[in-house]
N, C-alpha and C positions, 0 to 999 in steps of 0.2 A: 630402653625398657623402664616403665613407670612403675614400679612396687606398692599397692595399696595393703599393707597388713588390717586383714578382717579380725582374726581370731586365733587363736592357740592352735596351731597342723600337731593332727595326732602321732608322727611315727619319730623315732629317734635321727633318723633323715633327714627330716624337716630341715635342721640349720642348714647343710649342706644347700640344698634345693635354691633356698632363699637367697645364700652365699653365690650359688652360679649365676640364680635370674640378676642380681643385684651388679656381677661381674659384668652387664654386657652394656652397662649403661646406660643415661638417659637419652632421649631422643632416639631418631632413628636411626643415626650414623652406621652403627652396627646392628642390631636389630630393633625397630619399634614395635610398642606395646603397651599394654595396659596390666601385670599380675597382680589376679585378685588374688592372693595370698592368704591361705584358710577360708576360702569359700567354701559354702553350702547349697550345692546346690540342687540336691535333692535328696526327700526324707530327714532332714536335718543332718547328714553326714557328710563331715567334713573331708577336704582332700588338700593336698599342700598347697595345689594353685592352679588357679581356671586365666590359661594368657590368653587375650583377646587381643590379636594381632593385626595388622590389617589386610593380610592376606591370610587369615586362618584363624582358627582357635585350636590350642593347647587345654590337655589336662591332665595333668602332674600329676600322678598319686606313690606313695612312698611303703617300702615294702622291708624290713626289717630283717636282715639276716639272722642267724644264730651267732656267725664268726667272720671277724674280715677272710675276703678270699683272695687268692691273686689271680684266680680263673673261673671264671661264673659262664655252664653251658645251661641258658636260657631258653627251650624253646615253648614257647605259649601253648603248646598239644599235648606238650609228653611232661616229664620228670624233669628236676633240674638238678646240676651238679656242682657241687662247689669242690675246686681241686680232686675231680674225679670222686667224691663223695655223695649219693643222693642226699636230695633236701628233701625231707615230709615235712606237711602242714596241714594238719588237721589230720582227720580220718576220709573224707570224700576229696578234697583237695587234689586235685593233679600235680599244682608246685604253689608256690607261695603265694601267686601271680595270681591264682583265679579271684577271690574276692576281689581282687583290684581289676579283672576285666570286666568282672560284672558290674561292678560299681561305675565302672568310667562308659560301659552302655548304657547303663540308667541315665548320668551326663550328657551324654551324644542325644539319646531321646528327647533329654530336658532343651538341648540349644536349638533341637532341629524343630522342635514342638514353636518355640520363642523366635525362634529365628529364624524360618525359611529361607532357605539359600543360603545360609553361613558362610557357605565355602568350605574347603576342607576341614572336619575336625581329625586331631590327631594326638595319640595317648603317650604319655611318656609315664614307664614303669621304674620309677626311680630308688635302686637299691642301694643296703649298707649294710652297715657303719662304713664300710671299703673293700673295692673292687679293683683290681688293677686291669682286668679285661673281663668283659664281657662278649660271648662267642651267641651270636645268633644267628639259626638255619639261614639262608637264602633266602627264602621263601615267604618269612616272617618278616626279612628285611623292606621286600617288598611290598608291604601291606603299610596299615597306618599309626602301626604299635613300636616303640622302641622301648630297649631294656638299658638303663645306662647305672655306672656309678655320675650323680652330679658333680660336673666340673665346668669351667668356662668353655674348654671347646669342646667337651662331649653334648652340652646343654645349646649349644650355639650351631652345631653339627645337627641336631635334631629337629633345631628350629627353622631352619634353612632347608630341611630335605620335607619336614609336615604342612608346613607352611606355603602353599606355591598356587595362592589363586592367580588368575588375570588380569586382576585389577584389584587395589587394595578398597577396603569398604569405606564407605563415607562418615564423615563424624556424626550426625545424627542419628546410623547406625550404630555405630560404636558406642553412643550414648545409649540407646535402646536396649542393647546386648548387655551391656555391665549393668543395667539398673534391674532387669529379668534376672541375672544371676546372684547379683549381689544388691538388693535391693538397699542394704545401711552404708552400702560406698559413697562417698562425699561425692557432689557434683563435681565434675571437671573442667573446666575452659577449654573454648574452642581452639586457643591459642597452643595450648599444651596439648591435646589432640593432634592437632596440624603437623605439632614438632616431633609428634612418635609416629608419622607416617601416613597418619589416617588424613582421607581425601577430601575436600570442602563440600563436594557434589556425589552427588549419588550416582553409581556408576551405569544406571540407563539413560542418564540423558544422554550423554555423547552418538551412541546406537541410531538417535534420532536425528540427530543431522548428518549421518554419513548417509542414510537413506535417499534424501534429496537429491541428491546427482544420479542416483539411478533410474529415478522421475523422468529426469529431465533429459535422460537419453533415450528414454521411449518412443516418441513425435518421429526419431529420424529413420527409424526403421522401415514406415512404411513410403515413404516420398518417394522412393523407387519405383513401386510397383508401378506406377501411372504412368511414369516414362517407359517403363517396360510394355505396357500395354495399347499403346500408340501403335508399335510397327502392326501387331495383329490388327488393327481399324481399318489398316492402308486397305486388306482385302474387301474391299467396297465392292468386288466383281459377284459378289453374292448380291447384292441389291440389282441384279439383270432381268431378271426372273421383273421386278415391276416394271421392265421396261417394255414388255409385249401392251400391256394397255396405252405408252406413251405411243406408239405407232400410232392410232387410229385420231391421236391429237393434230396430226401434220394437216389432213384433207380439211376442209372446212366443217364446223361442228353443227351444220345442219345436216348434207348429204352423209356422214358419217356411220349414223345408224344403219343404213340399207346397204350401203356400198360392203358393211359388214359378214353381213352371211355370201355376198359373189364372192367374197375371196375363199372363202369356205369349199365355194364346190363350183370350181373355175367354167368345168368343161361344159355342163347345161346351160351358164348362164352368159354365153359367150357373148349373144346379141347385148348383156345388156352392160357392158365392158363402155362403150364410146356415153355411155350418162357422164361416168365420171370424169372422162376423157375431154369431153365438153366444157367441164367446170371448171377445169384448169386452163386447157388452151384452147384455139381456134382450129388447131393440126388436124392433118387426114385423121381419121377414126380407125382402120384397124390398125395401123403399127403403129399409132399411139398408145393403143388403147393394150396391148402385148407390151408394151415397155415401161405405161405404168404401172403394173405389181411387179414390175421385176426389178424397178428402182430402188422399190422398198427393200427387198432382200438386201442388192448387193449393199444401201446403207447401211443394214441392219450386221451383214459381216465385216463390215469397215468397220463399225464400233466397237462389237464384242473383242475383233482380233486381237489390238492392244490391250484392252483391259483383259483376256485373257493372257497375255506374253508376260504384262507385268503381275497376276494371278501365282502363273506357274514358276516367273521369278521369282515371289515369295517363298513360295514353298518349295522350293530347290534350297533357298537360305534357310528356312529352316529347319530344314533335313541338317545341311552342313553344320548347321551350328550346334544340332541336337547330337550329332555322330563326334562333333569334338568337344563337346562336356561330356558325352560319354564316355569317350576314351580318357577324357582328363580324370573322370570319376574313376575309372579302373585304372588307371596309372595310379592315383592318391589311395586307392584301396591297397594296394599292392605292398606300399613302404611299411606297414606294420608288423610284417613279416619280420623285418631288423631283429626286432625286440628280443626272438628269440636267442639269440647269440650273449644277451646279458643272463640269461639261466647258464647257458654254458661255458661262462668265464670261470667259474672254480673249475669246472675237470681239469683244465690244463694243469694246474701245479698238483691237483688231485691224482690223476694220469701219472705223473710223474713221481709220487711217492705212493707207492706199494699200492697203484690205483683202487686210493681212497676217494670217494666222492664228497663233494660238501654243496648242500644249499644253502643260501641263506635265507634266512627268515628275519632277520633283524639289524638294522645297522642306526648308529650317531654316533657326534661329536658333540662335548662343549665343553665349559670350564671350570663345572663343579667337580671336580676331582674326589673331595673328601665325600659328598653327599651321595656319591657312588657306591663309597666302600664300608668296609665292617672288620670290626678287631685293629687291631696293630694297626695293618693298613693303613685306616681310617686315621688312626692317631698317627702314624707318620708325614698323613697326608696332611693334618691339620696343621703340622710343626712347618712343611716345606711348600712352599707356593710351585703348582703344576701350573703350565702350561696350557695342553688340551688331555683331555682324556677322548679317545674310539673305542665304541663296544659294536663287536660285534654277536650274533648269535647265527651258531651255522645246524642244521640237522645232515647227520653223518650215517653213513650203512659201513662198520665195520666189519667183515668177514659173514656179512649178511644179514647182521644184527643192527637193531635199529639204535642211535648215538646220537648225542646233544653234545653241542661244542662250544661255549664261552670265550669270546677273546676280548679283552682289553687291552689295550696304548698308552701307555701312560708319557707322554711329554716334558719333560723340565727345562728350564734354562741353560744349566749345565749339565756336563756328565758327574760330578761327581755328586749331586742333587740324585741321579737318576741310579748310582750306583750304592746309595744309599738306601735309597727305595727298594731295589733289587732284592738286596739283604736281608729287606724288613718281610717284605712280599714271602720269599724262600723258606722262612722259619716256617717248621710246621704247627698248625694250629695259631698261626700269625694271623688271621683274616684272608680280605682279599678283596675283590673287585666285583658289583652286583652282574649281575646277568639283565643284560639288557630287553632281550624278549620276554624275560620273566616279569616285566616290572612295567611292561605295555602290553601285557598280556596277545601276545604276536604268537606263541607255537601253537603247531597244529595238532589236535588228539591230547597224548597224555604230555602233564606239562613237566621236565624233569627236576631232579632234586639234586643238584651237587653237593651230596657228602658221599666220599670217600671218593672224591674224584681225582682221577691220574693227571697230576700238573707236571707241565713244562714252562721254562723262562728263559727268555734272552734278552740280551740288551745291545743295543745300535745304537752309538753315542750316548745322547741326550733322550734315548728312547728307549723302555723298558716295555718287553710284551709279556702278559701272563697269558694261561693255556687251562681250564678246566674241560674232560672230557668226563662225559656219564651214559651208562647205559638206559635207556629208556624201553621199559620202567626197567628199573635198580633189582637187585644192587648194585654197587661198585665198590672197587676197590684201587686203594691208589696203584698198585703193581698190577695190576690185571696187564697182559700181556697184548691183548688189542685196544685196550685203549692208551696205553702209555706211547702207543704204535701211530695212534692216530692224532694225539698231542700234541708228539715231534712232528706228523703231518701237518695240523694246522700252525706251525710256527712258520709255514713260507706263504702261506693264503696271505691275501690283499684283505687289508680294513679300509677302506676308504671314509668311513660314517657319514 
């Protein structure tokens, strides 16, 4: 992280703020960056610090308490509390926070106005003189705002969970970006750009050469059809029908015309039967002359027979062949049926405890553990390196009432890693673990709110599972007697993420 100090940061936080971004050092080893440090970047109002990251942009702004706390409840809609004491500010003021959210959407306008596509931005509401926790909804968690006291890992925690484009922006971006914000920042080298993360190229070229091989598989789609269209040709027995005018080519093509209509109307024209009779041979006249139209015929059924045999052999094969992709087609129709059996994998353990039911709506893994969590949690999580963390999210019908069910997995190395975490988890008002369909926005109807949700915990070795259950809609409460019921339920359901 590369600290440019612009100007004097207005709030007595400031040093802290500058003291964390400065903790995570240069380059990108740990996180890169650029903080512009008392930037202004709109209305002439200063904020502690605009990080222009290469997966996102940050905007610090710093908020002033009346008295250090050692318990700060934060949430961005309602009142806040320091050690169970309301905080007032101002007279219209909800908590201390709103000028500072207004202020930091004026910011977001300003980057999205300057910078189309930015990527994520995300606010960090940085309070003091000191905080030893900070408790924020769920809900708020999941959004793009955080309330922290500044520290190395509470600052490095935020950076990591705001921060999550797909591709880090390129340096002449990053140059573009810091010169719109902070117009009097020194130039930077491409060199020291490069070293905090940011990428040589612009992240559409790449897009354009994966395109190409999808080109190029096009041509081979159609080189079947023609082979396929070949056996239908074989039915040439439809071209028979021109073979009644090839008959009158066999007799010679002078007599041909008149000999035309005797055949027409045999029985009046019987005398004149031995003309033609004559042109061919020297033979007696009338039973020559009786045997030649009746030549014609039986050549004319010698011919069709075969090309009718192998006719109706076609189309006998293509009967068969059309009756067994049909059947193959209802056979392949048929398998999707399966699927249903993966809806009814929770009833069984559900069935089996006080037939609760669970769906789920949400399920992963991966290996951001801290960038999960909030409170204690969080900070336990930053102190000890997890393994994997599983969230799942399940919706539950308690006693006929509609329930949301959070579960997390927490993973360590060892057990006593995991029974330390345990510990931490267990305290009340400790934190805890996000909700993972709340944070992918995955429920269906209303979305729920876990505060005063009835928790359960156990621990399997090196594995530690936490349990938020809530009524949807609330309220709740942690003792409530159906859902403390349906807790101990989901502590046997499968996470798989």
């Amino acid at each position: 992280m590369r600290l440019v100090r612009l100007a004097q940061q207005p709030s007595r936080v400031a040093e802290d703020v500058r003291a964390a971004l400065a903790s995570l050092g240069r380059g990108s080893t740990v996180v890169g960056g650029v903080a512009l440090v008392g930037a202004r970047p709109v209305d002439d109002r200063a904020v502690e610090a605009v990080v222009v990251m290469p997966k996102g942009v940050l905007i610090v702004i710093g908020v002033d308490l009346p008295d250090p706390a050692l318990k700060l409840e934060a949430p961005l809609g309602g009142p806040w509390k320091a050690d169970g004491w309301p905080l007032v500010h101002g007279d219209t003021s909800i908590n201390p926070a709103t000028d500072a959210l207004s202020l930091s959407a004026a910011c977001t306008h300003k980057i999205a106005d300057v910078a189309p596509g930015a990527g994520p931005i995300g606010t960090i509401i940085a309070v003091g003189p000191y905080v030893e926790t900070v408790d924020q909804p769920p809900s708020d968690l999941a959004g793009s705002v955080r309330v922290l006291y500044p520290t190395a890992t509470t600052m490095l925690a935020a950076t990591v969970s705001l921060a999550t484009a797909d591709r880090p922006r390129s340096v002449q971006q990053a140059r573009e970006l810091i010169a719109a914000l902070a117009p009097d920042a020194p130039p930077m080298p491409e060199e020291m750009l490069l070293g905090e993360g940011f990428s040589a190229y612009s992240d559409e070229e790449p897009t354009i050469v994966r395109e190409n091989p999808l080109v190029a598989i096009a041509p081979t789609v159609p080189v079947r059809h023609p082979g396929k269209a070949k056996r239908p040709a074989k039915p040439a027995t439809p071209p028979a029908p021109p073979a009644k005018p090839v008959q009158p080519v066999q007799p010679s093509a002078a007599p041909v015309k008149p000999v035309a209509p005797v055949r027409q109307a045999p029985l009046p024209v019987a005398a004149a039967a031995p003309a033609p009779a004559a042109a061919q041979a020297p033979a007696p006249a009338p039973a020559s002359a009786e045997s030649a139209p009746k030549a014609p015929h039986q050549s004319k059924t010698v011919k069709w027979l075969p090309l009718a045999a192998i006719g109706l052999l076609i189309v006998l094969l293509v009967a068969a062949i059309t009756v067994a992709s049909g059947g193959d087609d209802t056979a392949s129709t048929q398998p999707p049926p399966p699927p249903t059996p993966a809806t009814s994998s929770p009833p069984p353990s559900s069935s089996a405890v006080e037939n609760i039911q669970f769906t789920s709506r949400a399920s992963a893994a991966d290996q951001k553990c801290a960038s999960h969590a909030y409170g204690d949690v969080q900070a336990s999580l930053q102190r000890t390196s997890c393994t994997t963390v599983k969230r799942a999210s399940f919706a539950s019908s308690i006693d006929g009432r509609a329930a949301a069910v959070t579960i997390a997995v927490v993973e360590f190395p060892d057990t006593a890693l995991a029974t330390a975490f345990k510990a931490a988890a267990d305290t009340p008002g400790g934190g805890g673990i996000l909700d993972l369909a709340t944070e992918t926005n995955q429920w269906q109807g209303d979305v729920p709110v876990f505060e005063g949700a009835a928790y359960q915990s156990s621990q399997d070795g090196n594995s530690v599972r936490l349990i938020q259950v809530v009524w949807v809609p609330g309220p709740s409460t942690p003792d409530d007697p159906g859902l403390v019921r349906g807790a101990k339920a989901a502590l046997e359901l499968p996470v798989n993420g």
